[in-house]
N, C-alpha and C positions, 0 to 999 in steps of 0.2 A: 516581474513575477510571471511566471509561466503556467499557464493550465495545461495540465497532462490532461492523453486518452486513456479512458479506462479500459482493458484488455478483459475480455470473460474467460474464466478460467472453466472449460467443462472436464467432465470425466470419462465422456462417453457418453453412447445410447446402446438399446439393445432392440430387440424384435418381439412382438408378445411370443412366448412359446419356447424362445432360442435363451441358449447357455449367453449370459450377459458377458462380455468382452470389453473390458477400460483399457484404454492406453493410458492411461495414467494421467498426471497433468501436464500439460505442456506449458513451459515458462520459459522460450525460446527467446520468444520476440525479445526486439533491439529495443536497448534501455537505452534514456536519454541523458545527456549531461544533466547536472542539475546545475538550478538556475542560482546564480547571484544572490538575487533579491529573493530568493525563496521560491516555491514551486506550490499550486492547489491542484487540486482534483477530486471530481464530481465523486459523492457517496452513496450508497444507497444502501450503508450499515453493514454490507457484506464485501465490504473493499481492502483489501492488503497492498501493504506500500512494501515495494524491494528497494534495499537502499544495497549496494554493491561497489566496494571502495577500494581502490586499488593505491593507495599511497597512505599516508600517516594517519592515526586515529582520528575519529571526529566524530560529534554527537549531532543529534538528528531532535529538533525538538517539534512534536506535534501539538498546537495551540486548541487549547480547548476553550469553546464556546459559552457554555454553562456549566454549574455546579453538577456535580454525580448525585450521584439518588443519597451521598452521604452528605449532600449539602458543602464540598467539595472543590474548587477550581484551581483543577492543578492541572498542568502542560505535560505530558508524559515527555522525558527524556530519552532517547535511547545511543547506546554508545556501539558505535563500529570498529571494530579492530580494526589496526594496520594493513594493508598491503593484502589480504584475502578476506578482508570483512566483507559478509554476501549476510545480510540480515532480512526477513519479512516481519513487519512489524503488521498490528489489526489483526482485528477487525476492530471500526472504529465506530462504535453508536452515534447512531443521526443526531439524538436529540442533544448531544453532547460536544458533539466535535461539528456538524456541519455550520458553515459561515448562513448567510444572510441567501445565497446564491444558492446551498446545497454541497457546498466542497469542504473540504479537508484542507488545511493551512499550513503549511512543511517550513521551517528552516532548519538552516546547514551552518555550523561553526566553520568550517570549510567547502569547496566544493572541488576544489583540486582532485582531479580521478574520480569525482564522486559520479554513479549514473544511480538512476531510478526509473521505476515503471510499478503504476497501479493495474493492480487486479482485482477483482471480482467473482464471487462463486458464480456462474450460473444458474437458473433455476431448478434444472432437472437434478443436477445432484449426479444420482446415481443410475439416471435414467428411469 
């Protein structure tokens, strides 16, 4: 099982006084294969997971930790298209999903083509 880096996602900053200016988000960086045995990564309730699949469908199952506030423990499933499936799944509540460590618990019905990368809002937002 692999622990991913979390990537922060900002929007920009701006200047006190000056016209605010975003580049938007940047979601550049290089995704990693996903792992075998499954992939975690560190949460801090403000974290999205890219799942991005370039071969045959396949479902992405995130393990949850505790019951939801409906008393609750279900794994959220999510399904990736074939051949251009590019999905962001989360944000994923701490109290809910994170393991013992703080991370988020990923498997993959397949991993074949499959890449990932965790993100994170940053604090500023909107600057």
């Amino acid at each position: 099982m692999a622990i991913l880096a979390v990537s922060t996602l900002n929007f920009g900053t701006r200047a006190g006084g000056a016209t605010p200016k975003y580049a938007g988000v940047d979601a550049t960086g290089a995704l990693t294969a996903a792992d075998v045995a499954g992939d975690v990564f560190p949460n801090d309730g403000r974290t999205f997971f890219r799942v991005k699949n370039g071969g045959s469908a396949i479902t992405v199952t995130i393990t949850a930790q505790k019951p939801s506030d409906q008393g609750l423990l279900e794994h959220p499933v999510f399904d990736v298209g074939a051949t251009t499936g590019d999905k962001w799944l989360g944000p994923f509540p701490a109290a809910e999903f994170n393991d013992v460590n703080g991370r988020v618990v990923v498997a993959y019905s397949s991993i074949t083509t499959v890449t990932v990368r965790p993100y994170s809002l940053g604090e500023r937002g909107r600057g």
